[in-house]
C-alpha positions as CSV (number, residue, x, y, z in Angstrom):
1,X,157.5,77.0,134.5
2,X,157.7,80.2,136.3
3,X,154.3,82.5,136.8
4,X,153.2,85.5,134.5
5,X,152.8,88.6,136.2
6,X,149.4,90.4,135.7
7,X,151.4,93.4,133.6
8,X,153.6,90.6,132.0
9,X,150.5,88.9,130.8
10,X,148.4,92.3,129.5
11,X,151.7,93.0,127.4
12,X,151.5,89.4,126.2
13,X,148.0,89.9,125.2
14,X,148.7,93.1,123.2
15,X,152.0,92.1,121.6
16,X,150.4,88.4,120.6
17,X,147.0,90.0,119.4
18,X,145.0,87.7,122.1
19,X,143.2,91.3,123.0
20,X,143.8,94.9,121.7
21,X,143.2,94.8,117.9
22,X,142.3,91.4,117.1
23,X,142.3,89.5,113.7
24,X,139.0,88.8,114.0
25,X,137.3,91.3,111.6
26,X,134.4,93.7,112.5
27,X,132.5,92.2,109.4
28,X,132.7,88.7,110.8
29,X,131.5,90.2,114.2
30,X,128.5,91.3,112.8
31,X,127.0,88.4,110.6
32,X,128.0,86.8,113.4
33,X,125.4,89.0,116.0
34,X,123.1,88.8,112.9
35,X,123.2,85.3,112.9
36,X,122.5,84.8,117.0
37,X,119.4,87.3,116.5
38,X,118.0,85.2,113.9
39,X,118.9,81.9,116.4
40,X,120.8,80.2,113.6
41,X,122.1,77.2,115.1
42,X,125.6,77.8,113.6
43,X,126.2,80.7,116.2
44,X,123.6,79.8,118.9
45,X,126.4,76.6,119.8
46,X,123.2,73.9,121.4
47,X,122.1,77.5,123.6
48,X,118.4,78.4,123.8
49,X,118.1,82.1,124.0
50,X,115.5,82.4,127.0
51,X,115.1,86.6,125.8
52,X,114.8,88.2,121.7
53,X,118.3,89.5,121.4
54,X,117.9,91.6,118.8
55,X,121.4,92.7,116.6
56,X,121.4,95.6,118.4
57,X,121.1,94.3,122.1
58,X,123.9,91.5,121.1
59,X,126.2,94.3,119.9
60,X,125.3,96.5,123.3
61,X,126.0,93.3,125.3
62,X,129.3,92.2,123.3
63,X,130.7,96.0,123.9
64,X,129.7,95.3,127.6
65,X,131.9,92.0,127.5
66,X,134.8,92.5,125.6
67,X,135.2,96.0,124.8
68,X,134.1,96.0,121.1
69,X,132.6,99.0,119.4
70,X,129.0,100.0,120.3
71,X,128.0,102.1,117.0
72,X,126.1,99.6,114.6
73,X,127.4,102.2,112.3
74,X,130.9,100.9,112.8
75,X,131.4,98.3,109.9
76,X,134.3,97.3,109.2
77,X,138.2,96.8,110.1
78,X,139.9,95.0,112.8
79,X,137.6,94.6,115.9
80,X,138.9,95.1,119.5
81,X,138.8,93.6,122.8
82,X,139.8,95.1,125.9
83,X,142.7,93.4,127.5
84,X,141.7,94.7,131.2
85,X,138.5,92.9,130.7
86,X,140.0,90.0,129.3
87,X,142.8,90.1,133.0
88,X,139.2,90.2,134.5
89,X,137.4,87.5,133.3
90,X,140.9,85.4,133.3
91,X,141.0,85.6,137.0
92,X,137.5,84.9,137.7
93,X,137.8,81.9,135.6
94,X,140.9,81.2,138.1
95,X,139.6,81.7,140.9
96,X,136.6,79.0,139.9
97,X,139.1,76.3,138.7
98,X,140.8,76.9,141.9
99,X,137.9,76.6,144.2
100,X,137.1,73.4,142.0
101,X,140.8,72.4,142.5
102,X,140.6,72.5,146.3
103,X,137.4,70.6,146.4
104,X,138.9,68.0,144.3
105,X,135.8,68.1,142.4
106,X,135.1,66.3,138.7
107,X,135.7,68.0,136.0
108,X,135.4,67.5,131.7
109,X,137.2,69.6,129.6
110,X,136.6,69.6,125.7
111,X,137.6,72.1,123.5
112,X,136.5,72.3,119.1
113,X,139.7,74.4,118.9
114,X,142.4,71.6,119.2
115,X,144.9,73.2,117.2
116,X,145.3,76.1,118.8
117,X,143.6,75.6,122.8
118,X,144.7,72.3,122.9
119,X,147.7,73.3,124.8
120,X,145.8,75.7,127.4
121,X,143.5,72.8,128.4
122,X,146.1,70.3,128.5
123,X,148.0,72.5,131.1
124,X,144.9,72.2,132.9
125,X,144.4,69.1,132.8
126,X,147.3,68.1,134.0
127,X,147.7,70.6,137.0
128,X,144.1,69.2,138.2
129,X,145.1,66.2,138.1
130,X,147.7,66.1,140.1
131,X,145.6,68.3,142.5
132,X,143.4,65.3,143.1
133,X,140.6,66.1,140.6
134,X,138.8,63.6,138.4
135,X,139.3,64.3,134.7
136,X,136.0,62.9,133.2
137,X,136.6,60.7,129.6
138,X,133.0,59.7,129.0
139,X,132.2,58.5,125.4
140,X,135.4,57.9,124.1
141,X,134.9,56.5,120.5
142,X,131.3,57.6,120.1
143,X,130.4,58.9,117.4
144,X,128.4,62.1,116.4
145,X,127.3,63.1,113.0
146,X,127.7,66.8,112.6
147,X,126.5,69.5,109.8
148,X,129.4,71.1,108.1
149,X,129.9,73.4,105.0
150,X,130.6,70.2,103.2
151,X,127.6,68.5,104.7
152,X,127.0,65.9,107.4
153,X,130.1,64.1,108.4
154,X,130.5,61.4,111.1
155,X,133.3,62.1,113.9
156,X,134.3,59.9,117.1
157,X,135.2,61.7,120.4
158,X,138.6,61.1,121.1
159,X,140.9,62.5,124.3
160,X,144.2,63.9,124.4
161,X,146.1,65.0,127.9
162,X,142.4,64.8,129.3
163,X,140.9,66.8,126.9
164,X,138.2,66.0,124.6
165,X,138.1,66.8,121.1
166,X,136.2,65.1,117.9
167,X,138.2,63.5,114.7
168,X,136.8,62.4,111.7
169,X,135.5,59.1,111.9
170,X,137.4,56.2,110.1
171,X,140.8,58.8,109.9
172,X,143.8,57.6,112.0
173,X,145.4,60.0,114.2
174,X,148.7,60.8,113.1
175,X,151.7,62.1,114.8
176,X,150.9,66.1,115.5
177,X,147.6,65.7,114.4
178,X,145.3,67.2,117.2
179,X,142.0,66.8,116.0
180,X,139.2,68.6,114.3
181,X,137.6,72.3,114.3
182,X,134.0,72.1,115.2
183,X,131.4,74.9,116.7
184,X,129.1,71.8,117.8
185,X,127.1,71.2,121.1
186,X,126.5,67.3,119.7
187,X,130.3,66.1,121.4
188,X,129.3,67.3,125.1
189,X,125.8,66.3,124.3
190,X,126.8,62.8,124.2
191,X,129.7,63.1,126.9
192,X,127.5,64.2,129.0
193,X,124.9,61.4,128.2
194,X,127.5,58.7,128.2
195,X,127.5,59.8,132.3
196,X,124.3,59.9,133.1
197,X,123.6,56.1,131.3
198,X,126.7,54.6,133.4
199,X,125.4,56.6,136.6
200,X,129.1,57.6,136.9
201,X,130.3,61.0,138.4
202,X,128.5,63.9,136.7
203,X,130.9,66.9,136.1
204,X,131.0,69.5,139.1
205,X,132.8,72.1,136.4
206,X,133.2,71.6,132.4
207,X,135.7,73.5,131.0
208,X,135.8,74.7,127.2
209,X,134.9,76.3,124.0
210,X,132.2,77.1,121.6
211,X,129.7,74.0,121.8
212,X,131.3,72.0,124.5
213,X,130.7,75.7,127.0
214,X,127.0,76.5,125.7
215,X,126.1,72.6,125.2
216,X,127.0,72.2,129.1
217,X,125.1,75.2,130.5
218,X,122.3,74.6,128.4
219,X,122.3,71.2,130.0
220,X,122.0,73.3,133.6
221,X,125.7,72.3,133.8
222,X,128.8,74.9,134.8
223,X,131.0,75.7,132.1
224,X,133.1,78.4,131.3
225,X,135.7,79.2,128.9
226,X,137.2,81.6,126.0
227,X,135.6,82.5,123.4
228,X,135.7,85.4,120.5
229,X,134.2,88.5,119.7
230,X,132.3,86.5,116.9
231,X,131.2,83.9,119.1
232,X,128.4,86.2,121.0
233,X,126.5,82.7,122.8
234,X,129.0,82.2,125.2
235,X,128.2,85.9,126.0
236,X,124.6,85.6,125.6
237,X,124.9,82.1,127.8
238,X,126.8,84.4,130.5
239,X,124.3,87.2,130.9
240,X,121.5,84.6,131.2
241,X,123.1,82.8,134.2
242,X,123.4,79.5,132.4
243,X,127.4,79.9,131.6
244,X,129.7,80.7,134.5
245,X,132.7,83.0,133.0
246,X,133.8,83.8,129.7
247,X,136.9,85.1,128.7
248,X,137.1,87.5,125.8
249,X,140.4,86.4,123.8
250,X,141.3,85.9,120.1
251,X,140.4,82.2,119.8
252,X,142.8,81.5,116.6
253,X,146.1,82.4,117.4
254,X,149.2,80.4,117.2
255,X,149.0,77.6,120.2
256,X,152.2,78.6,122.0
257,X,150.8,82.3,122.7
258,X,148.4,80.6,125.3
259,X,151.1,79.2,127.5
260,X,151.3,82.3,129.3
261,X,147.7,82.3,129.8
262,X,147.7,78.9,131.5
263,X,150.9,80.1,133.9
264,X,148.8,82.9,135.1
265,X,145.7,80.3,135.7
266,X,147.9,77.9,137.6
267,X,149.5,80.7,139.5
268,X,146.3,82.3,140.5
269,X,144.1,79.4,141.0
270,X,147.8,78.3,143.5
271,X,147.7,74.9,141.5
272,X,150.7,72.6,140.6
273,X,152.8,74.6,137.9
């Protein structure tokens, strides 16, 4: 698998729509940073807000982050993120996983994005690994009942190439079926509890998405990952000190557009490729 080079990988970005003009839609930005100041709990992700963010200071903070359009004014359309800050972030987030590599640490990764991050984490995975790290599986089987649009539904953490994601309780896995989409802190939640009541390695680093990345730090645990323009808690989480990176990226592209991303971590972080 050869490397990605840094302009190789901000081409990538534009060309595949992982920064520049995203799909994600100003509109859904906003109910989104509308959402976070009213602390719903579908966009705070198990994070406890320690200041008032206002709509205003999340937008101020998200064009800060990823490169989105400060004017409230600004409504509608496709919303933006800055690849250079994306290459940023990125290599911080390499550089961590590196230092975590080296130390041989313990890490968890879990993502509610399986069909489309699924890949990126299983690269990692498997590249820590092999670096001496211990990939954390706690709680496999458990189940969690979460709140969805179609009410409260009962799913059982599951692992696949290391990497934790939920399916729907009482559902066989089937060939090429990765799992389910879920914004949830409740899977890390009980991960993480699962360690503490075997008084088994605690994670040095968890690595993830949405719930499983503001679930961790809320926890006082380091986490970093992607996330969104419309997922400002990860943001939030950063500026607050209780999330350690987060990379601005479209979170729903196709699955083989990440691949690049996860050469350019290996490369940079000078793990197993």
């Amino acid at each position: 698998m050869p490397s990605t080079s840094v302009t190789a990988l901000r081409t990538h970005l534009l060309a595949a729509r992982l920064a520049g003009s995203v799909r994600t839609l100003r509109e859904e930005s906003l109910r989104s940073y509308q959402l976070f100041a009213a602390r719903d709990p579908r966009v705070t992700l198990g994070l406890g807000p320690e200041r008032d963010w206002t709509e205003r200071d999340v937008i101020a903070l998200m064009a800060a982050k990823c490169g989105v359009s400060p004017d409230p004014a600004h409504i509608s359309g496709p919303d933006v993120i800055d690849p250079d800050r994306t290459l940023s972030a990125l290599d911080a987030f390499a550089d961590r996983l590196g230092e975590v590599a080296a130390a041989r640490g313990a890490v968890l990764l879990g993502t509610g994005h399986p069909r489309r991050l699924l890949g990126f984490y299983g690269g990692l995975a498997d590249a820590l690994s092999a670096a001496g790290c211990l990939l954390l599986t706690p709680a496999q089987g458990r189940c969690v009942d979460i709140t969805t649009r179609f009410g409260v539904r009962t799913y059982a953490i599951d692992y696949v190439r290391g990497v934790a994601l939920v399916r729907e309780s009482g559902v066989r896995a089937t060939r090429g079926e990765s799992g389910a989409h879920t914004h949830s802190p409740l899977p890390v939640r009980a991960a993480l509890e699962s360690l503490a009541e075997a008084g088994g390695p605690l994670p040095d680093l968890v690595v993830g998405d949405h719930g499983w990345v503001c679930g961790a730090g809320q926890l006082g645990f380091e986490a970093m990952g992607p996330a969104d323009v419309d997922d400002p808690a990860l943001f939030v989480g950063e500026a607050e000190g209780r999330v350690a990176v987060v990379v601005p990226l479209d979170d729903s592209v196709r699955s083989p557009c990440y691949r690049p991303l996860t050469r350019y971590v290996l490369n940079r972080a000078c793990l197993s490729q």
